[in-house]
C-alpha positions in Angstrom: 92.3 -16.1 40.1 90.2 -18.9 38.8 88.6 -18.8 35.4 86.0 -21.3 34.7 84.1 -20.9 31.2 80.1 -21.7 30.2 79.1 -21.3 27.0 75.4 -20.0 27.0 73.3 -20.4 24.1 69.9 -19.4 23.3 67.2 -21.3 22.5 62.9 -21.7 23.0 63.1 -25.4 24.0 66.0 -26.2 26.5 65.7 -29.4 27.1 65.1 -30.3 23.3 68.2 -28.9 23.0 70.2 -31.1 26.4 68.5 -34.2 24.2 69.9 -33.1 20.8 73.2 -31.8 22.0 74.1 -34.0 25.0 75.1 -37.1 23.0 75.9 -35.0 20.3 79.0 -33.8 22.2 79.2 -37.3 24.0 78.6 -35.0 27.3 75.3 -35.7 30.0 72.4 -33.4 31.0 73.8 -31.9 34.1 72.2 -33.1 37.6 71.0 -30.5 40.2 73.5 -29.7 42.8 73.0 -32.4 45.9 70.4 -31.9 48.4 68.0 -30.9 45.8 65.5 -32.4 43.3 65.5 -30.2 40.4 67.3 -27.3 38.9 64.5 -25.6 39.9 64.0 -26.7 43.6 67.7 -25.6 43.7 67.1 -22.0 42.2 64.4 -21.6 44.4 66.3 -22.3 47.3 69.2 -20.1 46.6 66.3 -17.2 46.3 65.6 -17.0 42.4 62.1 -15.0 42.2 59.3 -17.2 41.1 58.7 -14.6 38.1 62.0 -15.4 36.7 61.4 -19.1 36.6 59.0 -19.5 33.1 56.7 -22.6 33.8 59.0 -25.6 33.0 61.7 -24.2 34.3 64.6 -26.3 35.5 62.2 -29.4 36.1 64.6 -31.2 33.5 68.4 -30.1 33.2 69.0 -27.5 31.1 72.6 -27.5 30.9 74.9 -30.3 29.7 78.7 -30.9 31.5 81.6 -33.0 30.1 82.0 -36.2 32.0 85.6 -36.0 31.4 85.6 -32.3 32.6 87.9 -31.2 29.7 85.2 -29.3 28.0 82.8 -26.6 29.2 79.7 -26.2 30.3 77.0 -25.5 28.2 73.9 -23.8 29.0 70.7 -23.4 27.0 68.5 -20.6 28.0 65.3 -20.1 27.2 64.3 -16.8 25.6 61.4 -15.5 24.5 62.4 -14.1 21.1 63.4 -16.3 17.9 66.3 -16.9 16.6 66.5 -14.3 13.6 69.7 -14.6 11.9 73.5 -16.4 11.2 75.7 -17.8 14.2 78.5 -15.5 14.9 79.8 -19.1 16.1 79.4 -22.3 15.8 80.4 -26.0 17.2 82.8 -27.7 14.9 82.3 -31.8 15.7 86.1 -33.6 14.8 85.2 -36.7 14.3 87.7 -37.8 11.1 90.5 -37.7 12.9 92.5 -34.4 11.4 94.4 -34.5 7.8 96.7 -37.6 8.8 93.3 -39.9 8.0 93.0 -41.1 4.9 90.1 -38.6 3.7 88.2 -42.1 2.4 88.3 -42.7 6.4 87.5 -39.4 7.2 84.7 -39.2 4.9 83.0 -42.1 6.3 83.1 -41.2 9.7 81.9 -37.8 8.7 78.7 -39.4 7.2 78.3 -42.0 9.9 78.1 -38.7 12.5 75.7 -36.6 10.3 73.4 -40.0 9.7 73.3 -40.1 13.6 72.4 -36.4 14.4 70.1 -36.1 11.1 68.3 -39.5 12.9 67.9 -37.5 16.1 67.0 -34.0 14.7 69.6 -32.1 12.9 69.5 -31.1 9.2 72.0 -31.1 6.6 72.3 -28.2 5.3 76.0 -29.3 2.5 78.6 -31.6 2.5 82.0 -30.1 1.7 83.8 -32.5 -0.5 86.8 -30.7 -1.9 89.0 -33.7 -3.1 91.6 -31.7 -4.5 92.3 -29.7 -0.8 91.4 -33.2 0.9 89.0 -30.8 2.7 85.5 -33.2 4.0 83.2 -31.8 5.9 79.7 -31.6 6.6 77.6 -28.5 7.3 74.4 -29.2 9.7 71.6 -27.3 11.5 70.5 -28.5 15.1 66.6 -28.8 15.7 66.3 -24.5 16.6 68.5 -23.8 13.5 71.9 -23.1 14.8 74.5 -23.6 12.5 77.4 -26.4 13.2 80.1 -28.9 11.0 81.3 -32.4 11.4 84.6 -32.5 10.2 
């Protein structure tokens, strides 16, 4: 039996999230399936009722895909409630290159990803500089407020 896996997350703005999240991952916003426009000219093909399409809907990808097809899926779907507490999960980005980096080289790349995805709409939230663990890390908030790190 084949398993596949998509990670579905939450969210009020889809595509702000494909914008924020798609280079953040180095993944790309998923295309329709061939033969058809849109997302939504695709849904409403395959017989998805009109009243569970919210205006917007699929006109722009909502979903992001790993162009090297290792990873999964992701798919942001709009809901209509906010988000109201802590991730019971979260994205850890491992960009230092794991404890046989120098944590000087760590460190820097570290910074160098938080200054990109502060620059296109994350927050830092802490930086995690334990010297005497060699533990760097960085603790950030995407633009709904999810929780993730850069390590």
């Amino acid at each position: 039996m084949e398993l596949t896996v998509q990670l579905v997350i939450d969210c009020a703005d889809p595509q702000r999230m494909v914008a924020f999240w798609a280079p953040a991952l180095n993944y790309v916003p998923e295309p329709p399936p061939a033969g058809h426009a849109t997302w939504r000219a695709y849904w409403t093909a395959i017989g998805v009722p009109a009243e569970e399409l919210p205006p917007g809907s699929g006109d722009l990808p909502e979903s992001i895909v790993d162009p090297t097809e290792r990873g999964p899926r992701v798919w942001f779907q709009q809901v209509p409630e906010p988000k109201t507490g802590k991730n019971r999960w979260h994205f850890d980005l491992k960009v230092g290159g794991g404890r046989d980096v120098p944590v000087a080289v760590r460190a820097e790349r570290v910074d160098a990803t938080v200054q990109r995805l502060v620059a296109a709409g994350a927050t830092l939230l802490r930086v995690n500089d334990q010297p005497d663990t060699g533990h760097y890390a960085a603790a950030l908030l995407d633009p709904e407020g999810n929780e993730f790190d850069v390590v």
